[in-house]
Each structure stands twice: as C-alpha cells, then as structure tokens.
mmCIF file of the N, C-alpha and C atoms, coordinates in Angstrom:
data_MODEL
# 
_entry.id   MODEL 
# 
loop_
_atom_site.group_PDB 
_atom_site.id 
_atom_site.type_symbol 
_atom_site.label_atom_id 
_atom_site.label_alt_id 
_atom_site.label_comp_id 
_atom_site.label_asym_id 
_atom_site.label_entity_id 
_atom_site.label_seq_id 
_atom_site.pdbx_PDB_ins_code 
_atom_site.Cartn_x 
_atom_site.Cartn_y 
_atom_site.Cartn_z 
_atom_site.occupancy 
_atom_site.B_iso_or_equiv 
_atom_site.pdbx_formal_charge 
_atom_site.auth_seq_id 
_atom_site.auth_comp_id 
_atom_site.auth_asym_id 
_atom_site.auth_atom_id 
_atom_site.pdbx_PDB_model_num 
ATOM 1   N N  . UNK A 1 1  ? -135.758 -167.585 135.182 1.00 0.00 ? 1  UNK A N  1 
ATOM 2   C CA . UNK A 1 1  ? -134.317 -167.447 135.340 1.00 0.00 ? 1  UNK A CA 1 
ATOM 3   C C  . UNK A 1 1  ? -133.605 -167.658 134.002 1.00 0.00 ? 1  UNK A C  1 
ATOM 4   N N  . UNK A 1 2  ? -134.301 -168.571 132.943 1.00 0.00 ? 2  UNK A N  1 
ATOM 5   C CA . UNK A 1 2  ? -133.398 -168.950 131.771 1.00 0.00 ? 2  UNK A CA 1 
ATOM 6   C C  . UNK A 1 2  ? -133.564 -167.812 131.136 1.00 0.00 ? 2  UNK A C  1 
ATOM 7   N N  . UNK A 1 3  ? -134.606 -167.301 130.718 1.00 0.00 ? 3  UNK A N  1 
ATOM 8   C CA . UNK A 1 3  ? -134.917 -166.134 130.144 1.00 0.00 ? 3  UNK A CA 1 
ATOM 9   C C  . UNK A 1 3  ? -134.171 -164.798 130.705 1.00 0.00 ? 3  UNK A C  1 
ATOM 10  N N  . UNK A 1 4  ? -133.766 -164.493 132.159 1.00 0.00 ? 4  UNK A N  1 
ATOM 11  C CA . UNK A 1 4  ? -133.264 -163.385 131.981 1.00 0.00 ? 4  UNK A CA 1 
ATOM 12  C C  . UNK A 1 4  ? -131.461 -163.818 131.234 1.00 0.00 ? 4  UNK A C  1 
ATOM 13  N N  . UNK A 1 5  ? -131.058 -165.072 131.788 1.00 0.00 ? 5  UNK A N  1 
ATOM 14  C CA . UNK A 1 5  ? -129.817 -165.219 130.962 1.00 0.00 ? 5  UNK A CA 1 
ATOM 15  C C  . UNK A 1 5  ? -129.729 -165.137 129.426 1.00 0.00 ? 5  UNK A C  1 
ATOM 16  N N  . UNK A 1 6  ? -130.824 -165.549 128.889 1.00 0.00 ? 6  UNK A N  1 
ATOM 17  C CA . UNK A 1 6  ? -130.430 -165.442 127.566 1.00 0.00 ? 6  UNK A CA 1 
ATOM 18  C C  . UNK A 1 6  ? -131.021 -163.833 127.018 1.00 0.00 ? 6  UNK A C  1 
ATOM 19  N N  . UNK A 1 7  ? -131.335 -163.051 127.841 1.00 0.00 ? 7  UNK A N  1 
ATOM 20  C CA . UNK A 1 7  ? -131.738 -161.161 127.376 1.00 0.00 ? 7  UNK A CA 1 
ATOM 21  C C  . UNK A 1 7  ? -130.002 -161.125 127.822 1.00 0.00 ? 7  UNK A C  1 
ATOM 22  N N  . UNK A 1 8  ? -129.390 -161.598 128.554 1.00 0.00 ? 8  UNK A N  1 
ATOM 23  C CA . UNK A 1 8  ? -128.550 -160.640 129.646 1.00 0.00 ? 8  UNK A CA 1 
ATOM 24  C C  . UNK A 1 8  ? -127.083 -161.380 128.549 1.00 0.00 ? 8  UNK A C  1 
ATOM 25  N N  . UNK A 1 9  ? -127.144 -162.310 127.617 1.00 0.00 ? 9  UNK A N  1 
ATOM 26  C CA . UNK A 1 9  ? -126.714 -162.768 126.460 1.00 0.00 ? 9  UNK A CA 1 
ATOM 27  C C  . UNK A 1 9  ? -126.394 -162.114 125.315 1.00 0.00 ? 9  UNK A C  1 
ATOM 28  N N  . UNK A 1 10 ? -127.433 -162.035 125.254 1.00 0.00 ? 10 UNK A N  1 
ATOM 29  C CA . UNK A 1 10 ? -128.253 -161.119 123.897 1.00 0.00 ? 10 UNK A CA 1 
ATOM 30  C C  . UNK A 1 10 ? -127.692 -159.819 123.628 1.00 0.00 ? 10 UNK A C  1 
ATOM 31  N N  . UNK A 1 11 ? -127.827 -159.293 125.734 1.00 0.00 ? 11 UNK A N  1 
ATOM 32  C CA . UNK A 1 11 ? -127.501 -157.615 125.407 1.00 0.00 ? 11 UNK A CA 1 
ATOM 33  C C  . UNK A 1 11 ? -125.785 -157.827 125.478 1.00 0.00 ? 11 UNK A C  1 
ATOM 34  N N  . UNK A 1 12 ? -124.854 -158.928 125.727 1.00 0.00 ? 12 UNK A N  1 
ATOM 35  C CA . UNK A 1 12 ? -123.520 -159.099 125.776 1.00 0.00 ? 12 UNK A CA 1 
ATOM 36  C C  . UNK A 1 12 ? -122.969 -159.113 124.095 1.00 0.00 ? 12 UNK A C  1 
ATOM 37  N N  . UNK A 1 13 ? -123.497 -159.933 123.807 1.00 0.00 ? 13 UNK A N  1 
ATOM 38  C CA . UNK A 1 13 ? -123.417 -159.874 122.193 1.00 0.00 ? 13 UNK A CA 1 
ATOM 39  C C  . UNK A 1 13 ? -124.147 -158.552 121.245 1.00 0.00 ? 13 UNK A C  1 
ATOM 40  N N  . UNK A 1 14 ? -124.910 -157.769 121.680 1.00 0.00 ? 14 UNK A N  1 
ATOM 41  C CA . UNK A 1 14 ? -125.009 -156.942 120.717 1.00 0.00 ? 14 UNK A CA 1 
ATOM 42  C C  . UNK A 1 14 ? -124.861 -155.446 121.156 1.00 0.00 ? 14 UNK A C  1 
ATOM 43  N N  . UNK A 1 15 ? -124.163 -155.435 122.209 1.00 0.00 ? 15 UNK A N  1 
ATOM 44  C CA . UNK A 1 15 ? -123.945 -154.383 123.571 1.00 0.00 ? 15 UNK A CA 1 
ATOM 45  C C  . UNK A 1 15 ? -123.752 -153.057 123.164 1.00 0.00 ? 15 UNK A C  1 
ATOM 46  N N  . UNK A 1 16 ? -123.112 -152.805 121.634 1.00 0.00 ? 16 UNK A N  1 
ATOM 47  C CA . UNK A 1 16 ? -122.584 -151.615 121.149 1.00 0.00 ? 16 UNK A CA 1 
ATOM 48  C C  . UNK A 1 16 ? -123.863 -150.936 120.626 1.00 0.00 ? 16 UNK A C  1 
ATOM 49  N N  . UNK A 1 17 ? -124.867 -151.765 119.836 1.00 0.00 ? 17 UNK A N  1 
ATOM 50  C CA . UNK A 1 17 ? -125.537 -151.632 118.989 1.00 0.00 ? 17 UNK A CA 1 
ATOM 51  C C  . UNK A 1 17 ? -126.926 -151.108 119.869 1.00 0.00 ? 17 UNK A C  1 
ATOM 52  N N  . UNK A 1 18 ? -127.157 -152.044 121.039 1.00 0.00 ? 18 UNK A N  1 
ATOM 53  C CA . UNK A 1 18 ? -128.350 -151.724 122.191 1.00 0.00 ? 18 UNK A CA 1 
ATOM 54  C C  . UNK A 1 18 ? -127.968 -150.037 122.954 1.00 0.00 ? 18 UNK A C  1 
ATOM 55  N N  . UNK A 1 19 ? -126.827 -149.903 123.273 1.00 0.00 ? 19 UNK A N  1 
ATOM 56  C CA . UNK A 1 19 ? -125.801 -148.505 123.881 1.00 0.00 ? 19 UNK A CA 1 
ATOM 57  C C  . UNK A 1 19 ? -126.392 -147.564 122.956 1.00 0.00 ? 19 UNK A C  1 
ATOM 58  N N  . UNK A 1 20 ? -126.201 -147.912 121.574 1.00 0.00 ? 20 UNK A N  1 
ATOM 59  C CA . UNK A 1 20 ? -126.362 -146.365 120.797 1.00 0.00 ? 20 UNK A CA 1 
ATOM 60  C C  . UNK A 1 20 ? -127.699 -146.395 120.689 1.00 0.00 ? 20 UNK A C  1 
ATOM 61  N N  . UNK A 1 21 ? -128.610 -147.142 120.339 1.00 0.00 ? 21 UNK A N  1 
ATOM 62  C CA . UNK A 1 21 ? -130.305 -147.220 120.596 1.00 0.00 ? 21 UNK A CA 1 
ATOM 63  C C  . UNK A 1 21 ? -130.582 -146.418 121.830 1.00 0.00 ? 21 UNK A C  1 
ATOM 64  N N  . UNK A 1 22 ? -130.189 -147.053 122.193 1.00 0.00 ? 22 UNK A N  1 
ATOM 65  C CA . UNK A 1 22 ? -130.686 -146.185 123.542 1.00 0.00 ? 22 UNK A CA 1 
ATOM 66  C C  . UNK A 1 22 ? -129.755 -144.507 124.087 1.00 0.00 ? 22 UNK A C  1 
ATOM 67  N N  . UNK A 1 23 ? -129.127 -144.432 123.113 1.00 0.00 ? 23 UNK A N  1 
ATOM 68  C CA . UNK A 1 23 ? -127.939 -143.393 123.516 1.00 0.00 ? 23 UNK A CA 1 
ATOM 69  C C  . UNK A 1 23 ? -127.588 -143.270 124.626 1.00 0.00 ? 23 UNK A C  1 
ATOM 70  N N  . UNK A 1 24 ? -126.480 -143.766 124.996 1.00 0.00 ? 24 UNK A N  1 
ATOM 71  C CA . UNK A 1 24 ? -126.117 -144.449 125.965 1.00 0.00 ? 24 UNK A CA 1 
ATOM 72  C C  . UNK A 1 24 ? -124.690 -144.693 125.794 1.00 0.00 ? 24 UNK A C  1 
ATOM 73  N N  . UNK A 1 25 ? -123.622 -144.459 126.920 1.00 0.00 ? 25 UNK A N  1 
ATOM 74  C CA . UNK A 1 25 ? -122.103 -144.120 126.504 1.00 0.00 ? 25 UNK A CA 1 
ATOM 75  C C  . UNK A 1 25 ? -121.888 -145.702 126.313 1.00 0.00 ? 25 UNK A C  1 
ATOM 76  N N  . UNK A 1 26 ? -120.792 -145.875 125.045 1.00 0.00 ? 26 UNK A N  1 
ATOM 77  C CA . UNK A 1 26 ? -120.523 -147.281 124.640 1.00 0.00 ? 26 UNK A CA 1 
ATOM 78  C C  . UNK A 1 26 ? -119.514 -147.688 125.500 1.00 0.00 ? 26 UNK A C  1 
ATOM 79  N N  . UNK A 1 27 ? -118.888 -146.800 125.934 1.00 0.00 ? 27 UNK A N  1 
ATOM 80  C CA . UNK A 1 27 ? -118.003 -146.989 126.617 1.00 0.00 ? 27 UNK A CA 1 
ATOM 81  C C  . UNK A 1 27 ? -117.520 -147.732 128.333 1.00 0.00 ? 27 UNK A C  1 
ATOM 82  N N  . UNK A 1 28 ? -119.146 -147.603 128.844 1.00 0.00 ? 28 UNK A N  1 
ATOM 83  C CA . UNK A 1 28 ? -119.028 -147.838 129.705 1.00 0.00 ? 28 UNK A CA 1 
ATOM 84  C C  . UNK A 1 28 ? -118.325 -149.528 130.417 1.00 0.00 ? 28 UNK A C  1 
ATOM 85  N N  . UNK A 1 29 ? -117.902 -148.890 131.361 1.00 0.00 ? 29 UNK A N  1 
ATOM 86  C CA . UNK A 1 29 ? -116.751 -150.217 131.812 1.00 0.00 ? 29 UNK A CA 1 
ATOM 87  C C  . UNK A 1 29 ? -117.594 -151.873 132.018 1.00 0.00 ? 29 UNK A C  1 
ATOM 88  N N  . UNK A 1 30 ? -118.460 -151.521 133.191 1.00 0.00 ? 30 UNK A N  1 
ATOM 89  C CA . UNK A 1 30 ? -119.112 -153.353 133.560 1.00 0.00 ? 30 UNK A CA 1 
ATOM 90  C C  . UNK A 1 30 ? -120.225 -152.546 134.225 1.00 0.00 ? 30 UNK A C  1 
ATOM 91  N N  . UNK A 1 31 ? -121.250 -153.559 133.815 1.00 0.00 ? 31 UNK A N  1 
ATOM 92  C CA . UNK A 1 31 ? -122.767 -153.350 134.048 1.00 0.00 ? 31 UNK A CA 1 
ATOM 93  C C  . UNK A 1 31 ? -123.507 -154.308 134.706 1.00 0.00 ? 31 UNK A C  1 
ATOM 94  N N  . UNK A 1 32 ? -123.667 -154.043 136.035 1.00 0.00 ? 32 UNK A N  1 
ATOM 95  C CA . UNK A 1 32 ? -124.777 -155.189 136.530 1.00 0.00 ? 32 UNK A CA 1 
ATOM 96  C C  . UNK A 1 32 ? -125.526 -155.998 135.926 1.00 0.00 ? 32 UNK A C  1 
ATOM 97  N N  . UNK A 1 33 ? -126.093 -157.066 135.661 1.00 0.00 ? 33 UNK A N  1 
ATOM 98  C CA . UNK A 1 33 ? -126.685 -158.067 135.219 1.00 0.00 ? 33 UNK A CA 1 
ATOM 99  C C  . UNK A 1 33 ? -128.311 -157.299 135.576 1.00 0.00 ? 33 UNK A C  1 
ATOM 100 N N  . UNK A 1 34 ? -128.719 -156.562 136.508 1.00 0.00 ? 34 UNK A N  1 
ATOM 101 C CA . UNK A 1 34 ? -129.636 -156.172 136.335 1.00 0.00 ? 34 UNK A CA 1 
ATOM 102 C C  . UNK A 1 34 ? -129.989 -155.020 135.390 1.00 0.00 ? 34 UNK A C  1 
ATOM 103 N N  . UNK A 1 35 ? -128.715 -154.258 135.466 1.00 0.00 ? 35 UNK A N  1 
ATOM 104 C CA . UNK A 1 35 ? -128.645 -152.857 134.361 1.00 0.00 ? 35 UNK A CA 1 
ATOM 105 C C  . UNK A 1 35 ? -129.091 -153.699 133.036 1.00 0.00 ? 35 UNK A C  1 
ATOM 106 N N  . UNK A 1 36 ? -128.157 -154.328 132.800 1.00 0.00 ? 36 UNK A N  1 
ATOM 107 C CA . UNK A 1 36 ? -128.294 -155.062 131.260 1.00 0.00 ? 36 UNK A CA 1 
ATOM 108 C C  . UNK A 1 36 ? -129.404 -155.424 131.112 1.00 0.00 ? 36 UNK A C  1 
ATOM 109 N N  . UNK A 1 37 ? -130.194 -156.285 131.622 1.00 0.00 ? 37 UNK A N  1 
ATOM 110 C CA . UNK A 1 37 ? -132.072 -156.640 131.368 1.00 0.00 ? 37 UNK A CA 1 
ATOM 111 C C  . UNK A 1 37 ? -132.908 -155.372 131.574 1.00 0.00 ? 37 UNK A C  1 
ATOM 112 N N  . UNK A 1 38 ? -132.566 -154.293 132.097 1.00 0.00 ? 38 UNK A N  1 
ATOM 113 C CA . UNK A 1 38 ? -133.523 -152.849 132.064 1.00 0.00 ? 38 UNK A CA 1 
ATOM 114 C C  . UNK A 1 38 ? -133.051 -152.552 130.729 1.00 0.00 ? 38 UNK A C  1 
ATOM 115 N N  . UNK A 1 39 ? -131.697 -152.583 130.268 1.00 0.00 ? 39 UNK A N  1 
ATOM 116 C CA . UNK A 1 39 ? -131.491 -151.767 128.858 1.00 0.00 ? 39 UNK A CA 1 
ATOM 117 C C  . UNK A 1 39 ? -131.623 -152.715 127.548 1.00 0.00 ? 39 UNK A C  1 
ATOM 118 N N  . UNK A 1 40 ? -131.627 -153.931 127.930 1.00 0.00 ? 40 UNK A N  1 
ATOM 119 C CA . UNK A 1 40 ? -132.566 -154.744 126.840 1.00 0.00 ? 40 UNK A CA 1 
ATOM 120 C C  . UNK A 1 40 ? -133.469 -154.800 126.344 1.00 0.00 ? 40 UNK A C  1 
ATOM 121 N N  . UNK A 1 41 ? -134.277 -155.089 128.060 1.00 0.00 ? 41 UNK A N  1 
ATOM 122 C CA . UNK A 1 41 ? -135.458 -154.815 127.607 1.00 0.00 ? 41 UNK A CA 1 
ATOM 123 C C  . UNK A 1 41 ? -135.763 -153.350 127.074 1.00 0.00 ? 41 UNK A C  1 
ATOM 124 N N  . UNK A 1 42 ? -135.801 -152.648 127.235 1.00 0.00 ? 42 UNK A N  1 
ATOM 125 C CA . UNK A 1 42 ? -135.771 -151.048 126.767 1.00 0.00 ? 42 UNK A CA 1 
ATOM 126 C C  . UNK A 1 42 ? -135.624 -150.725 125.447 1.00 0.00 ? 42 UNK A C  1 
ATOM 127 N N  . UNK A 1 43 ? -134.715 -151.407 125.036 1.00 0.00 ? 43 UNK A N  1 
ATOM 128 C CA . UNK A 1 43 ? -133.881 -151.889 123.558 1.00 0.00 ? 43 UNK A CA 1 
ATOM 129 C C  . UNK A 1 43 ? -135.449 -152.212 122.756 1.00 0.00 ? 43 UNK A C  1 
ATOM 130 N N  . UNK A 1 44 ? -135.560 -153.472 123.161 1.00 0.00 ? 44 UNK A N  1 
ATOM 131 C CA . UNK A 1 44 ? -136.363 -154.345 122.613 1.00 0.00 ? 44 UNK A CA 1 
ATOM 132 C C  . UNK A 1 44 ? -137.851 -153.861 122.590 1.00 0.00 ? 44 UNK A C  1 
ATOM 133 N N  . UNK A 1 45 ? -138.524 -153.259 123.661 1.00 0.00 ? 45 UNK A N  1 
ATOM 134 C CA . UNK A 1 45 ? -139.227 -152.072 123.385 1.00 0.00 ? 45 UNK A CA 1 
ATOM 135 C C  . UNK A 1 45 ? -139.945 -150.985 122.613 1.00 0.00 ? 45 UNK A C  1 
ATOM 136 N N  . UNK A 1 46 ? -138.295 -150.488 122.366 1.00 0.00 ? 46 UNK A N  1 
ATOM 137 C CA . UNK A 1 46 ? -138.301 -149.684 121.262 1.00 0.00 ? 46 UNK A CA 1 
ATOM 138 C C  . UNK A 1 46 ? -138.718 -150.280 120.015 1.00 0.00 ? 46 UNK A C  1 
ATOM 139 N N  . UNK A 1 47 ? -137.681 -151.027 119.472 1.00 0.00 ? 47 UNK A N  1 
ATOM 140 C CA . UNK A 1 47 ? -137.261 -151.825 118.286 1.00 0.00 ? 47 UNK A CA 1 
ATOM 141 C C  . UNK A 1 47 ? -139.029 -152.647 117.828 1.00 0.00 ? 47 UNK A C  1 
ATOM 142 N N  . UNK A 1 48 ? -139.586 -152.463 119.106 1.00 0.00 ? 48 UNK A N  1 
ATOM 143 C CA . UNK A 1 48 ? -141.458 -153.941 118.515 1.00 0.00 ? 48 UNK A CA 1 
ATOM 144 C C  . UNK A 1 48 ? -142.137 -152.350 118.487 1.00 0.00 ? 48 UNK A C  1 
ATOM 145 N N  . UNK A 1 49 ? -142.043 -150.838 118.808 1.00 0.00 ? 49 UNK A N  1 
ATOM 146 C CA . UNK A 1 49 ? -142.984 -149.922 118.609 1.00 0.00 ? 49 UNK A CA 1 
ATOM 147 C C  . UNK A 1 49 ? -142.443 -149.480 117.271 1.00 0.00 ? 49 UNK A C  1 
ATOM 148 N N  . UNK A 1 50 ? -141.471 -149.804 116.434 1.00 0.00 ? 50 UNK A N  1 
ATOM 149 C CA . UNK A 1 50 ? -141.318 -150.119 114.652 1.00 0.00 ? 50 UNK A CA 1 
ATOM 150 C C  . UNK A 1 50 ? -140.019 -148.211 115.163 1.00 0.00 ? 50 UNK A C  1 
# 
C-alpha cells in the first residue's frame, strides 16, 4: 500500500513529464489513482529499457 502511494506521488509531481513519455494528452482533467500507477509504472518501464 505505501508503495503504490509514493508511485501515485511521484506520477503527481512529475505528471507533465510521465504524459509526454508516454504521449499522452497533458491535458487531461483527473485520473484515477489506478490510471496513475498503470502510467507510472509504464513510465518507469520505459525509462530502466535505457
């Protein structure tokens, strides 16, 4: 449980930057707490295959 709060943190604070990684509209309004840990993790993913 601590761990998904601090991904679901992580993707709050760097939200613009994870959006365009993943191309992905920046714009979007509010995102489930589960959306956000699929596109983190996803993020993060990417970012460890270099």
């Amino acid at each position: 449980m601590y761990e998904k709060q601090i991904l679901i943190s992580y993707f709050d604070k760097f939200r613009v930057e994870i959006l365009e990684k993943l191309n992905c509209d920046t714009t979007t309004e509010t995102l489930s707490d589960e959306r956000k840990l699929r596109l983190v993790n996803a993020y993060l993913e990417i970012v460890s295959e270099g």
